[in-house]
DOVO-643171 format. One record per residue: chain; x negated, y negated, z of N, C-alpha, C in turn; residue in one letter. Coordinates in nm, 4 decimals. Last residue first. Layout:
# DOVO-643171
A	X	Y	Z	X	Y	Z	X	Y	Z	a
...
//
This chain:
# DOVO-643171
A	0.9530	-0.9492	-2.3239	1.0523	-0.8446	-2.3484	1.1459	-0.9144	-2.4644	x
A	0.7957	-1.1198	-2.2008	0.7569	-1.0249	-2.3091	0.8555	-0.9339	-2.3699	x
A	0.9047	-1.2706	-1.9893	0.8796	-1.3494	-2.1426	0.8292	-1.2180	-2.2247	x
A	0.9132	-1.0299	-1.8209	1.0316	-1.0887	-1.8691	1.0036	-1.2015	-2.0188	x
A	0.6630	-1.0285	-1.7323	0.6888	-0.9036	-1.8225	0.8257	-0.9282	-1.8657	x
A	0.5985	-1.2260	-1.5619	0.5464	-1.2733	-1.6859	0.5702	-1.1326	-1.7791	x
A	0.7980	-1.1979	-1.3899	0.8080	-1.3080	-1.4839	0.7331	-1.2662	-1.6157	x
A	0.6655	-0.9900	-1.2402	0.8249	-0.9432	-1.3567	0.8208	-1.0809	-1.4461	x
A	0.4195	-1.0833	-1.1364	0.4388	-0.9722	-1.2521	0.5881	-0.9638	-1.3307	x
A	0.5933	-1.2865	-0.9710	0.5196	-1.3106	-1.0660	0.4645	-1.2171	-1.1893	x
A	0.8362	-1.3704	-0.7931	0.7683	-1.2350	-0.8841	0.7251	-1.2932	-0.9849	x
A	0.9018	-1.6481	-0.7527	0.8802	-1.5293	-0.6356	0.8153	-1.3911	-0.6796	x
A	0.8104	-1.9781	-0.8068	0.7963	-1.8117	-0.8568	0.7954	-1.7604	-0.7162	x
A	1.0267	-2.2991	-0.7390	0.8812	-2.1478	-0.6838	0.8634	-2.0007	-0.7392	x
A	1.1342	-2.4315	-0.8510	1.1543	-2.3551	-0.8710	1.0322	-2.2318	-0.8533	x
A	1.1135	-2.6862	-0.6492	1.0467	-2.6923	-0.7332	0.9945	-2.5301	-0.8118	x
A	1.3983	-2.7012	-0.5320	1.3578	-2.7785	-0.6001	1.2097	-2.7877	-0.6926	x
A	1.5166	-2.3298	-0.5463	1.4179	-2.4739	-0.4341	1.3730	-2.5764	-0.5627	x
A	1.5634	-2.0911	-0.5385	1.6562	-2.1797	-0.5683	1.6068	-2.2740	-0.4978	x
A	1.2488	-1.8852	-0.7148	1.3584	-1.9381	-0.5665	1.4504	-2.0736	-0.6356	x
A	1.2637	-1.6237	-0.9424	1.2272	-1.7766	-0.9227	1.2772	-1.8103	-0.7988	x
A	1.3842	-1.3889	-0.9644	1.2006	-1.4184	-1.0327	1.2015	-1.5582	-0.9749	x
A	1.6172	-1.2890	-0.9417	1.4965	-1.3055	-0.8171	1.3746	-1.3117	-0.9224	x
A	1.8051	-1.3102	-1.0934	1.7486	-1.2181	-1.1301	1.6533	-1.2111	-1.0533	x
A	1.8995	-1.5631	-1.0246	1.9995	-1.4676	-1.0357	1.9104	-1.3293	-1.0182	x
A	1.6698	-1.7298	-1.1211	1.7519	-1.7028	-1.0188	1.7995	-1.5829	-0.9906	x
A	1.7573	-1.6794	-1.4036	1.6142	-1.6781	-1.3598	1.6035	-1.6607	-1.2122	x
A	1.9719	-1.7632	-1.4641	1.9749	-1.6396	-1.4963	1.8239	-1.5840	-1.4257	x
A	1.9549	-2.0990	-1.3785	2.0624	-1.9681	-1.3079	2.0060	-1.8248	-1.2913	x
A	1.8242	-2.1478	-1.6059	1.7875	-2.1318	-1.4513	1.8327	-2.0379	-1.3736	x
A	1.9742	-2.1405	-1.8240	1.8339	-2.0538	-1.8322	1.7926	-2.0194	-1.6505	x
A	2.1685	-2.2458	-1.7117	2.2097	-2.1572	-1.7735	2.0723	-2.0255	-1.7664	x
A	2.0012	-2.5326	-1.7607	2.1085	-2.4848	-1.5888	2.1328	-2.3644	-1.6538	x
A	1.9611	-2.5655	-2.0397	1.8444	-2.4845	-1.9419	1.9123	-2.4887	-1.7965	x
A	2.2197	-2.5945	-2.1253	2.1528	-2.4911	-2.1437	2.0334	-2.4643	-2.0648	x
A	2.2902	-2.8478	-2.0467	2.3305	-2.7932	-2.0217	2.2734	-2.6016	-1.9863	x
A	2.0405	-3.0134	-2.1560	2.0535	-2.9625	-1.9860	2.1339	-2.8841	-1.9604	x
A	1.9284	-2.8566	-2.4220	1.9824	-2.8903	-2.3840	1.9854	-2.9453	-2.2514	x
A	1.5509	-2.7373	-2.5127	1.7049	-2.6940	-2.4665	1.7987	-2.8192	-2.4465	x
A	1.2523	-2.7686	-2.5442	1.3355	-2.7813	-2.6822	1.4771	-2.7183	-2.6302	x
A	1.0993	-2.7705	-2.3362	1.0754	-2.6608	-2.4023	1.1848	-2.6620	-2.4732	x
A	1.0848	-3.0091	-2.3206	0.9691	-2.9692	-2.3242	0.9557	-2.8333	-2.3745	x
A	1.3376	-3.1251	-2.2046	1.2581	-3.1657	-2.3370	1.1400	-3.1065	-2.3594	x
A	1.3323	-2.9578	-1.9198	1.4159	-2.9394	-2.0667	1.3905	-3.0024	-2.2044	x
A	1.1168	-3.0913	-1.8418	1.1178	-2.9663	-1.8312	1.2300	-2.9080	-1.9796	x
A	1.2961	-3.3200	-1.7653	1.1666	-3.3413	-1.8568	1.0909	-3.1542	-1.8913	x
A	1.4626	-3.2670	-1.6041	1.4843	-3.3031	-1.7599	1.3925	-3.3307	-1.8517	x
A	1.3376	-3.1896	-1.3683	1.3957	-3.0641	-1.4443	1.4414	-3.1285	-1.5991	x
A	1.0271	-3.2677	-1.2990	1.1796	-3.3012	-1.3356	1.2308	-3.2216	-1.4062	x
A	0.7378	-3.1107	-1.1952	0.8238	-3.1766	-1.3070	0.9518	-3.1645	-1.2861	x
A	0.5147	-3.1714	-0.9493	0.6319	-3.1361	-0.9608	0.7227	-3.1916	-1.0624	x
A	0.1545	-3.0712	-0.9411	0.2573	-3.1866	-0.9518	0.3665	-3.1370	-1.0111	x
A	-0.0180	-2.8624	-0.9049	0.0424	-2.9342	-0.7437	0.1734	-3.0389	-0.7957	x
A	-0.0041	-2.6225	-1.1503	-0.0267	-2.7204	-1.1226	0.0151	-2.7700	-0.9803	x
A	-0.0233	-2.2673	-1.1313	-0.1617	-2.3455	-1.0427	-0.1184	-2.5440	-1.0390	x
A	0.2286	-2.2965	-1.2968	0.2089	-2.1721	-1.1628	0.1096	-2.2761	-1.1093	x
A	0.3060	-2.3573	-1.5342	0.2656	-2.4584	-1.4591	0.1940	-2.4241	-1.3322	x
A	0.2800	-2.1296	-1.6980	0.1632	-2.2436	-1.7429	0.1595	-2.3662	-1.5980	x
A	0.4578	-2.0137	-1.5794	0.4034	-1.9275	-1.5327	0.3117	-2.0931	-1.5862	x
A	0.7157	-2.2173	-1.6911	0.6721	-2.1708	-1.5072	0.5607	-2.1439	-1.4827	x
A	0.6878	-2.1675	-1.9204	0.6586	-2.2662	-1.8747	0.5994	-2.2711	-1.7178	x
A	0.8139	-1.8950	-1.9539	0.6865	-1.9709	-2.0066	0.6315	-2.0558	-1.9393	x
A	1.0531	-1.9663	-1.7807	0.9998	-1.8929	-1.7587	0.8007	-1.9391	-1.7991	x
A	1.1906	-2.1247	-2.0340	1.1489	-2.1813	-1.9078	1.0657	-2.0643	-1.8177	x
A	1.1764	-1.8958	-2.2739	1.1186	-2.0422	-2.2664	1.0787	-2.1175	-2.1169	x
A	1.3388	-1.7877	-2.1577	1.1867	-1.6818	-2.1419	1.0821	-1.8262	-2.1840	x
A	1.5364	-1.8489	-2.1348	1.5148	-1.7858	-2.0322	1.4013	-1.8047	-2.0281	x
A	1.6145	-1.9236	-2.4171	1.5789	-2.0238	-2.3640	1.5443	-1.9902	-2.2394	x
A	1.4134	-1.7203	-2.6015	1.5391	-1.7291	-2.5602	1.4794	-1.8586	-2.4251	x
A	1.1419	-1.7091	-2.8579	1.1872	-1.7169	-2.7400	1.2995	-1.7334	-2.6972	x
A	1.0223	-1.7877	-3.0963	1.0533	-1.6315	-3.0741	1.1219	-1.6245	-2.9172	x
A	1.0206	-2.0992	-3.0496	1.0835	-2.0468	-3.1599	1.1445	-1.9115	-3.1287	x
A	0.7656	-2.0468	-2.8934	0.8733	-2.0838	-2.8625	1.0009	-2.0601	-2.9188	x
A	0.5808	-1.9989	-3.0848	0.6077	-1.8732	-3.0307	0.7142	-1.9287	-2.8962	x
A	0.5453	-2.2347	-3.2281	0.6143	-2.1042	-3.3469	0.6708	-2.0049	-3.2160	x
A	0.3996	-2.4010	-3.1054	0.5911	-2.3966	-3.1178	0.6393	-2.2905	-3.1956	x
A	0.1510	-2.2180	-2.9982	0.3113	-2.2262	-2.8804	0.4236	-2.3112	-2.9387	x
A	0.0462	-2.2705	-3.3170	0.1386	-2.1243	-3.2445	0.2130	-2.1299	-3.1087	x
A	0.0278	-2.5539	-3.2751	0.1691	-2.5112	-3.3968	0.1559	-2.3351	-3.3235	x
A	-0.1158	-2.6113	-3.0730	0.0208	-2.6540	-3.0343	0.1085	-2.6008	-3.1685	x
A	-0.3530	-2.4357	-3.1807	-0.2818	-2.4136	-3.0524	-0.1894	-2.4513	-2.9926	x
A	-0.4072	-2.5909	-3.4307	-0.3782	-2.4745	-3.4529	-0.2860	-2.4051	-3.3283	x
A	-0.4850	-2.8166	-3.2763	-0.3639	-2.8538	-3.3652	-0.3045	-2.6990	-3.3634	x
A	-0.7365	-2.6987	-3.2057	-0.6505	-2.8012	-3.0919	-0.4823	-2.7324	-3.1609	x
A	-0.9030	-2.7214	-3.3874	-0.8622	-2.6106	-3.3418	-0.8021	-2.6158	-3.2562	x
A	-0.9251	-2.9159	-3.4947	-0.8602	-2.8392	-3.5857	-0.8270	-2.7426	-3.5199	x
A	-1.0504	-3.0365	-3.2761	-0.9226	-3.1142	-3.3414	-0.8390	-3.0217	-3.4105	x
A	-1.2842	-2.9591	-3.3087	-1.2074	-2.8890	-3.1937	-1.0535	-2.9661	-3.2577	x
A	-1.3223	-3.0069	-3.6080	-1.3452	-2.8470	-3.5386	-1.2644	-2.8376	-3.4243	x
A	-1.4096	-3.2902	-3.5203	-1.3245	-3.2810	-3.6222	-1.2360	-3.0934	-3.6286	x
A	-1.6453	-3.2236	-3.3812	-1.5317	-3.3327	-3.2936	-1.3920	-3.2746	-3.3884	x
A	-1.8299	-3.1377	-3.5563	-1.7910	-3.0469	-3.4567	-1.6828	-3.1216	-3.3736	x
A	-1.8527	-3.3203	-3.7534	-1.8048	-3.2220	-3.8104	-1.7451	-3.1384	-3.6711	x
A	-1.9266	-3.5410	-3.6059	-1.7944	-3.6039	-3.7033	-1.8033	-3.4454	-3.6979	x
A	-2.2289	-3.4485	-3.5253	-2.1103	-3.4651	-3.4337	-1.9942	-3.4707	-3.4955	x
A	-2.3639	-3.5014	-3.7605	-2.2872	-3.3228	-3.6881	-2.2417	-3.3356	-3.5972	x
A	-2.3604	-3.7377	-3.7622	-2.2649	-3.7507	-3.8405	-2.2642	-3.5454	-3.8363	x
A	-2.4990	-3.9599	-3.5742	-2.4837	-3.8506	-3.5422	-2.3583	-3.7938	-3.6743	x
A	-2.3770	-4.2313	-3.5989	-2.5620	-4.2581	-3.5753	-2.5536	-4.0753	-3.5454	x
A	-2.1325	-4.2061	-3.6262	-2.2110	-4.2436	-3.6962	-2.3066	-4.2693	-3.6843	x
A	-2.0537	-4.1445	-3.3763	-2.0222	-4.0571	-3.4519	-2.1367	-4.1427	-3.5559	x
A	-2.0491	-4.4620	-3.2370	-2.1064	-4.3343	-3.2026	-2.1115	-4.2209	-3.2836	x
A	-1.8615	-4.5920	-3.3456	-2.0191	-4.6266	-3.3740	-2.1079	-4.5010	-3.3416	x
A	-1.6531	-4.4651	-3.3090	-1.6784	-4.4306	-3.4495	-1.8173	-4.4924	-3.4417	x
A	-1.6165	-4.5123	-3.0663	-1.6141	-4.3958	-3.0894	-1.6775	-4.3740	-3.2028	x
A	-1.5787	-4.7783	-3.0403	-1.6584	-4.7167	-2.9689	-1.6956	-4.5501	-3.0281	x
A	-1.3721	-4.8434	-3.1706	-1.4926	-4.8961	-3.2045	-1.5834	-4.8252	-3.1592	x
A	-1.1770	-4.6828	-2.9963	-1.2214	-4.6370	-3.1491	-1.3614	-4.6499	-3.2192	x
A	-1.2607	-4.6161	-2.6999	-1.2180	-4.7225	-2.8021	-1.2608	-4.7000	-2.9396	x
A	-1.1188	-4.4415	-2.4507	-1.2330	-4.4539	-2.5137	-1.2152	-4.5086	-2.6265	x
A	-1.0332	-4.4283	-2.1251	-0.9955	-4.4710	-2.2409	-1.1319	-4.4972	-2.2964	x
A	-0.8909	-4.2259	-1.8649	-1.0124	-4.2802	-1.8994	-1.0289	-4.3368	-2.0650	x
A	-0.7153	-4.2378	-1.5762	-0.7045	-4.2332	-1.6644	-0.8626	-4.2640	-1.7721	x
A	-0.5155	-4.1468	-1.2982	-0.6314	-4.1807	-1.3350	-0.7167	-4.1802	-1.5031	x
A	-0.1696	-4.2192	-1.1669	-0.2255	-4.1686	-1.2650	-0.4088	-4.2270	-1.2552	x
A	-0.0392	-4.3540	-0.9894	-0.1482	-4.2626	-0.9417	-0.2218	-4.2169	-1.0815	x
A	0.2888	-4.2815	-1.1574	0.1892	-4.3596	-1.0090	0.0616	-4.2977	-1.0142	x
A	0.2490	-4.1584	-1.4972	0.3165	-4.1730	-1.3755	0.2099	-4.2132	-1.2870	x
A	0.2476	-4.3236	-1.8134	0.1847	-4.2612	-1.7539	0.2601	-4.2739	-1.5816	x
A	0.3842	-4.2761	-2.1373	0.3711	-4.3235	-1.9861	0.3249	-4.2686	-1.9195	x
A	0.3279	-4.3382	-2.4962	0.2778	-4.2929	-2.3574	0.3157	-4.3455	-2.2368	x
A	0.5254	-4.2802	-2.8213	0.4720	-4.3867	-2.6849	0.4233	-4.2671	-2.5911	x
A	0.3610	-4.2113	-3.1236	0.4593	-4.1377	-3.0027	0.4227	-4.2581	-2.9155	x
A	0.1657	-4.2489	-3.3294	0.3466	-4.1871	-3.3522	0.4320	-4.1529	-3.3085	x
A	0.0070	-4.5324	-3.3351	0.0176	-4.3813	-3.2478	0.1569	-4.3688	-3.2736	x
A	-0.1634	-4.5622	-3.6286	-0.0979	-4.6095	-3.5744	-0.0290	-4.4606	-3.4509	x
A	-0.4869	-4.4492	-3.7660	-0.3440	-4.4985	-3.7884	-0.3118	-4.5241	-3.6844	x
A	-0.7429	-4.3510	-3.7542	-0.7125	-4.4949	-3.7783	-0.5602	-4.5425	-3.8321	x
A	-0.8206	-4.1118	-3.7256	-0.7631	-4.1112	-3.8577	-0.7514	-4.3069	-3.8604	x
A	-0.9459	-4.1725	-3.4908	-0.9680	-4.0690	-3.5613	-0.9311	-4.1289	-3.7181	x
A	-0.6662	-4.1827	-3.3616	-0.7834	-4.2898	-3.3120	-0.8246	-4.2537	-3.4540	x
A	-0.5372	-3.9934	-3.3978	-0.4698	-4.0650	-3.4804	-0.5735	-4.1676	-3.4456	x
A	-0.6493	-3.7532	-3.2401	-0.6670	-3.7835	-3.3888	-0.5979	-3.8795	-3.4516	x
A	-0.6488	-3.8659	-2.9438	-0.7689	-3.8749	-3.0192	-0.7756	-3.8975	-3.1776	x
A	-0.4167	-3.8795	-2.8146	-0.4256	-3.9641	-2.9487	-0.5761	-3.9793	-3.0010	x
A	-0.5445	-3.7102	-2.5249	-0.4698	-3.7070	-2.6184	-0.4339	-3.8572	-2.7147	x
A	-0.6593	-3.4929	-2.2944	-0.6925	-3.6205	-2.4075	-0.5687	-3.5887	-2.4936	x
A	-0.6937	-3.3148	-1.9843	-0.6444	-3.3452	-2.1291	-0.6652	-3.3997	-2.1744	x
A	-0.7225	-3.3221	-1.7038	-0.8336	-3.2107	-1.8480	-0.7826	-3.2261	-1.9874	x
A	-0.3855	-3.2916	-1.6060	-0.5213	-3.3317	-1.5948	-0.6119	-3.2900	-1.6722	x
A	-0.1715	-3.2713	-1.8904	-0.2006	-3.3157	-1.7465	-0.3547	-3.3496	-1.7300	x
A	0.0842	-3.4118	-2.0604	-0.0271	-3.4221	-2.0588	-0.0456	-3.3761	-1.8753	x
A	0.3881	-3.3222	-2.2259	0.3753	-3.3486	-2.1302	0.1898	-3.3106	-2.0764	x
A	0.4837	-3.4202	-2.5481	0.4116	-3.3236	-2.4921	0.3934	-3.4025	-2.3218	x
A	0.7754	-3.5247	-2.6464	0.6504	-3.4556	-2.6968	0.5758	-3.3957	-2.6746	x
A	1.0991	-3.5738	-2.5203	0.9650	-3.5715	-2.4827	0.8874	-3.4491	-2.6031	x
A	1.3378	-3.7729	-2.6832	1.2882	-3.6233	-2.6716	1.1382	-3.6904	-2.6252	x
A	1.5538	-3.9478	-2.6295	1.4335	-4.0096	-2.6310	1.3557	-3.8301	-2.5447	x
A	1.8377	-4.0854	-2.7777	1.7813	-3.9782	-2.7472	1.6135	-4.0441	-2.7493	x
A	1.9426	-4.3365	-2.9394	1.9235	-4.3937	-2.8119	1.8512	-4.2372	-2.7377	x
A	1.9497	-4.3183	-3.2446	2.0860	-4.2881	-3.1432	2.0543	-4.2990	-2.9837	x
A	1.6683	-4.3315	-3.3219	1.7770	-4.4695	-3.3642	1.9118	-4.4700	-3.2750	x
A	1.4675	-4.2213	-3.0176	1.5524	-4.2179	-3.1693	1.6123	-4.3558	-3.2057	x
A	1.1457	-4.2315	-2.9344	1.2882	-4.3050	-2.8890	1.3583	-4.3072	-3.0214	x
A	0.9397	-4.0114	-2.7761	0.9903	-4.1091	-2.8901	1.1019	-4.1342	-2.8403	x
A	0.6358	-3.9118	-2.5615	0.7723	-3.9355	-2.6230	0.8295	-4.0349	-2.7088	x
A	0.4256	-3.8214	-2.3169	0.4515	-3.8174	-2.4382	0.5778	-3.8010	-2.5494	x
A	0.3445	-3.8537	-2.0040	0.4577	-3.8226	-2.0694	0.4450	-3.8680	-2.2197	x
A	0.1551	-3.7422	-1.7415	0.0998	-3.8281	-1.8857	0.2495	-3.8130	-1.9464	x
A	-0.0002	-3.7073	-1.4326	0.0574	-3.6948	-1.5429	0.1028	-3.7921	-1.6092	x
A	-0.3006	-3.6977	-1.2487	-0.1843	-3.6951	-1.2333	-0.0924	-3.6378	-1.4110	x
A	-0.6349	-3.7732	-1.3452	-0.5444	-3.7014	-1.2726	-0.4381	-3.7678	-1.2762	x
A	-0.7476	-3.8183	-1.5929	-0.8295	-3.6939	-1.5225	-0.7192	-3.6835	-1.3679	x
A	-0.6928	-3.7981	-1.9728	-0.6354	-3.8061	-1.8389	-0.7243	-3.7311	-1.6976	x
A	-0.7964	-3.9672	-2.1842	-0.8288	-3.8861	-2.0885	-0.7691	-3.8598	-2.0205	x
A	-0.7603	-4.1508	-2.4884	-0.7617	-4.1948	-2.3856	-0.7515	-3.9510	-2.3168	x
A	-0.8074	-4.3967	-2.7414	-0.7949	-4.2409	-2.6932	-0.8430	-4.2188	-2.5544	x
A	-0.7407	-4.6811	-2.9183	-0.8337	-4.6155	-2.8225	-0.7321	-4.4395	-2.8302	x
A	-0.6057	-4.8035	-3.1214	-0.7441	-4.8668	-3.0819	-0.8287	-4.8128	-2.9934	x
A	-0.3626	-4.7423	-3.3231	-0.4266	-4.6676	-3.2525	-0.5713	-4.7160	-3.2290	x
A	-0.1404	-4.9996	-3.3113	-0.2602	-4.9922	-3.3862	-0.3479	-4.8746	-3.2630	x
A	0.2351	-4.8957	-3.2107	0.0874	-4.9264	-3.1965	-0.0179	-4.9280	-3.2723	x
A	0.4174	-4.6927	-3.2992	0.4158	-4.8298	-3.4075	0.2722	-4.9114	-3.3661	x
A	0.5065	-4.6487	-2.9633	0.5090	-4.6061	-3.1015	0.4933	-4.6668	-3.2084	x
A	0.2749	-4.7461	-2.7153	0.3674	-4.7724	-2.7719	0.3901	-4.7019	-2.9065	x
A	0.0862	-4.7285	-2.4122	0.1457	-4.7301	-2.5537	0.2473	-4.7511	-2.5947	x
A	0.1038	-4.7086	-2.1806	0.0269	-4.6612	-2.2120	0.0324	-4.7197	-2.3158	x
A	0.3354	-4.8303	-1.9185	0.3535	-4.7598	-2.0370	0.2122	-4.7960	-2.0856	x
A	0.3662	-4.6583	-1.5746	0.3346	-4.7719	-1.6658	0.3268	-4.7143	-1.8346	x
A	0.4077	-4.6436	-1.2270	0.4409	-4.6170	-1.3418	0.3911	-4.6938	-1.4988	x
A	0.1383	-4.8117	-1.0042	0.2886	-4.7551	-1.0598	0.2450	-4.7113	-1.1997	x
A	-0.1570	-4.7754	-1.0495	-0.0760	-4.7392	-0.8731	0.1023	-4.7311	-0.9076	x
A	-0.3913	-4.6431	-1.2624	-0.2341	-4.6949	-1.2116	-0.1775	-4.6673	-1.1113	x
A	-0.7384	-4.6593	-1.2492	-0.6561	-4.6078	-1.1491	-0.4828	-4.6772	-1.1828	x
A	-0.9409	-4.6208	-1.5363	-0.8441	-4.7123	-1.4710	-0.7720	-4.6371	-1.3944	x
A	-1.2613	-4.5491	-1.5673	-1.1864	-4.5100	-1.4833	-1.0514	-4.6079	-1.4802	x
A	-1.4553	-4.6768	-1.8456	-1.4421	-4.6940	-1.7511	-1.2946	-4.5800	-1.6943	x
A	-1.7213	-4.6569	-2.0951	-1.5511	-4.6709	-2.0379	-1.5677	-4.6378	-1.9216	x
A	-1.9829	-4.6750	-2.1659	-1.9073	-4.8252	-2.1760	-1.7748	-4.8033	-2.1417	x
A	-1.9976	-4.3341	-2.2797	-2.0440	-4.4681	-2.2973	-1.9685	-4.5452	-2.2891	x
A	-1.8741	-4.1138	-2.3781	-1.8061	-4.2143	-2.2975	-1.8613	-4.3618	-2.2715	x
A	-2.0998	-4.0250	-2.5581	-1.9774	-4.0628	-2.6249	-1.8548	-4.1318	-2.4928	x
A	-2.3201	-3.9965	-2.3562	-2.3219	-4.0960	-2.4533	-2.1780	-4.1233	-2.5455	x
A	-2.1628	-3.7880	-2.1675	-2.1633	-3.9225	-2.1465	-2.2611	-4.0332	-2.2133	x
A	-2.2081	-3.5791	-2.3543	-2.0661	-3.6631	-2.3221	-2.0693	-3.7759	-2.2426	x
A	-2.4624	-3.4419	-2.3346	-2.3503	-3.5116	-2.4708	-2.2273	-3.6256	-2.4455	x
A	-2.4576	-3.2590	-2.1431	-2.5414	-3.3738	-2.1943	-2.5054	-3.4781	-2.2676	x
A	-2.2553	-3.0568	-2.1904	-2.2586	-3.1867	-2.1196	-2.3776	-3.3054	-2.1110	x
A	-2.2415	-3.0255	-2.5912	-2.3254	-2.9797	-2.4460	-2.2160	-3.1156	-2.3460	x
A	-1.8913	-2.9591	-2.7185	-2.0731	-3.1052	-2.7341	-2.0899	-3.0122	-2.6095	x
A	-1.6957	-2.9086	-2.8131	-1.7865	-2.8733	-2.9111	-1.9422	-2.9248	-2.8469	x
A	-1.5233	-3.0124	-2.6449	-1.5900	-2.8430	-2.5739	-1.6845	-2.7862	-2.6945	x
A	-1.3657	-3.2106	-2.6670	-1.5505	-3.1798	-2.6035	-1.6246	-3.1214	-2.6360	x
A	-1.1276	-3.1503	-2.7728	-1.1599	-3.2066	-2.8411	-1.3426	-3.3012	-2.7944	x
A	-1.0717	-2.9413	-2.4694	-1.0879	-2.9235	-2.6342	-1.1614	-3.0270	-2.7434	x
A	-1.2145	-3.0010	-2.1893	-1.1053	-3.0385	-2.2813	-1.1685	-3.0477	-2.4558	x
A	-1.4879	-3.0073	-2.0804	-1.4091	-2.8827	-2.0821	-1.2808	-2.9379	-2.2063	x
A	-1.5699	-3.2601	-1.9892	-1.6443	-3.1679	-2.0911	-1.6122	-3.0025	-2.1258	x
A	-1.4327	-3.3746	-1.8298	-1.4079	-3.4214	-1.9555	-1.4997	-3.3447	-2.0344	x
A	-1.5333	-3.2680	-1.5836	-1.3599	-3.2224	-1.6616	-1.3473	-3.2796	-1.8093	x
A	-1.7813	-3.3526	-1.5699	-1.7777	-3.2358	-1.5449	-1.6405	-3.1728	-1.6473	x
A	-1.7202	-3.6721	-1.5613	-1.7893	-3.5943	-1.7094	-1.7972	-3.4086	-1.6717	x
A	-1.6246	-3.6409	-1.3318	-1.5645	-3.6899	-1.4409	-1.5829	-3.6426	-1.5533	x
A	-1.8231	-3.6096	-1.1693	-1.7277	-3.4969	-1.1559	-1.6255	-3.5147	-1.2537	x
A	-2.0166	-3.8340	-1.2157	-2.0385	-3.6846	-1.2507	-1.9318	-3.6034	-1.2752	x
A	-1.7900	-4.0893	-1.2940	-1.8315	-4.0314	-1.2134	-1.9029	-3.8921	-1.2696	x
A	-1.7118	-4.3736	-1.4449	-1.6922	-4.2265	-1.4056	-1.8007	-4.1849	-1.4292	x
A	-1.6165	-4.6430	-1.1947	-1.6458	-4.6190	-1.3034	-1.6897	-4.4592	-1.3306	x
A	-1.2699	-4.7660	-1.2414	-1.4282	-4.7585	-1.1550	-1.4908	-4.6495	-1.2392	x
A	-1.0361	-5.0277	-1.1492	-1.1342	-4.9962	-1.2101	-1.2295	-4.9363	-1.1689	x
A	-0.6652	-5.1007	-1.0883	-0.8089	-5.1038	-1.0813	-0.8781	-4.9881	-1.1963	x
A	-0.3455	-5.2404	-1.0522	-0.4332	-5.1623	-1.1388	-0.5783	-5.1946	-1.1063	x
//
C-alpha cells in the first residue's frame, strides 16, 4: 500500500460526483484538505459493518464492493462503486456507524476524507452544511427510483439495464456480483442471460459484449 498526493486531475473527478456537484471547483480542494491518494496493490477490506464511521472515502479508480453478511452465511452485495463515486459520506455525516462493509479490488485508488476533517470544515461555512446535505438528498432520491424501477423490471431487462450502465466501463464484473446487484438468483440470471443471447443483443463472451445496442436499450422499455 502507498501514498500520494491528489492531484489536479483528482480534484477535476472529485468535483463531478454528487455529494460535490453543489461546490465550485474552487471549493474542493479546501474540503479535501490534508487527504491523501492511497494506491491498494491487493484486494482489501475498507471497512467493516458495525465500524465507527470516521471517514468517507472516493473512489478515483478501479472498483469498490459494497456488502453485508447475514446471520445464514448469504452475503448480498449493496452497491457496486466505481470511479467518480463516494460513498459513506452520510453515515460520516450523521456520525453513526457504517451499515455495510467495503472491499475494495487490486489497484484500487482511493481518497479518504475524515469526519474530523470534514465537520471542521463545514463549520467555519455553515451554506456549505445546507448545499452538501442537498446533494445527499438528492443522491438518496436516485438510488430509491433505480430500486423502485428495478422492481418494474423482469429479470431480462434488469441485466440488460445494467449492461447498457456498464457499456463505457473497461472493468469486468463477475457474473455473481452482477446477480447481487440487480436482486436475482444465479440460477435465474443464467436464464436472464441465455434469453439475452438467444435474442442477439449480447455475445456469448465472458464479458457479455453488447452487439445491438438500440434493441437493448428498446428491450428494457418494453
Amino acid at each position: 500500500m502507498s501514498c500520494r498526493k491528489i492531484t489536479s486531475a483528482d480534484i477535476d473527478l472529485i468535483s463531478k460526483i454528487p455529494v460535490m456537484s453543489a461546490f465550485a471547483r474552487t471549493e474542493i480542494p479546501a474540503i479535501v484538505r490534508g487527504s491523501f491518494v492511497t494506491i491498494y496493490p491487493h484486494r482489501e477490506l475498507l471497512f467493516s459493518e458495525g465500524e465507527d464511521a470516521d471517514q468517507f472515502f472516493i473512489l478515483l479508480k478501479g472498483q469498490v464492493r459494497l456488502f453485508r453478511v447475514l446471520d445464514d452465511g448469504r452475503v448480498p452485495l449493496f452497491h457496486l462503486v466505481g470511479p467518480g463515486e463516494s460513498f459513506a459520506e452520510a453515515v460520516v455525516l450523521a456520525g453513526v456507524r457504517y451499515p455495510v462493509s467495503a472491499e475494495c479490488e487490486a489497484g484500487c485508488e482511493i481518497a479518504a476524507v475524515s469526519r474530523s476533517q470534514l465537520i471542521s470544515r463545514l463549520k467555519n461555512d455553515r451554506f456549505m452544511i445546507g448545499r452538501m446535505m442537498q446533494s445527499l438528498i438528492e443522491r438518496e432520491r436516485f438510488f430509491f427510483k433505480e430500486l423502485n424501477g428495478l422492481r418494474q423490471l423482469n429479470p431480462s431487462q434488469r441485466l440488460a439495464e445494467f449492461l447498457l450502465s456498464q457499456n463505457d466501463q473497461p472493468q469486468h464484473v463477475p457474473k455473481h456480483v452482477i446477480a447481487n446487484r440487480i436482486g436475482v438468483t444465479p440460477e435465474t440470471f443464467s436464464r436472464a442471460l441465455r434469453k439475452l443471447e438467444e435474442d442477439g443483443l449480447i455475445a456469448r463472451d465472458p464479458k457479455m459484449s453488447i452487439l445491438d445496442l438500440d434493441r437493448l436499450q428498446q428491450f428494457t422499455r418494453q
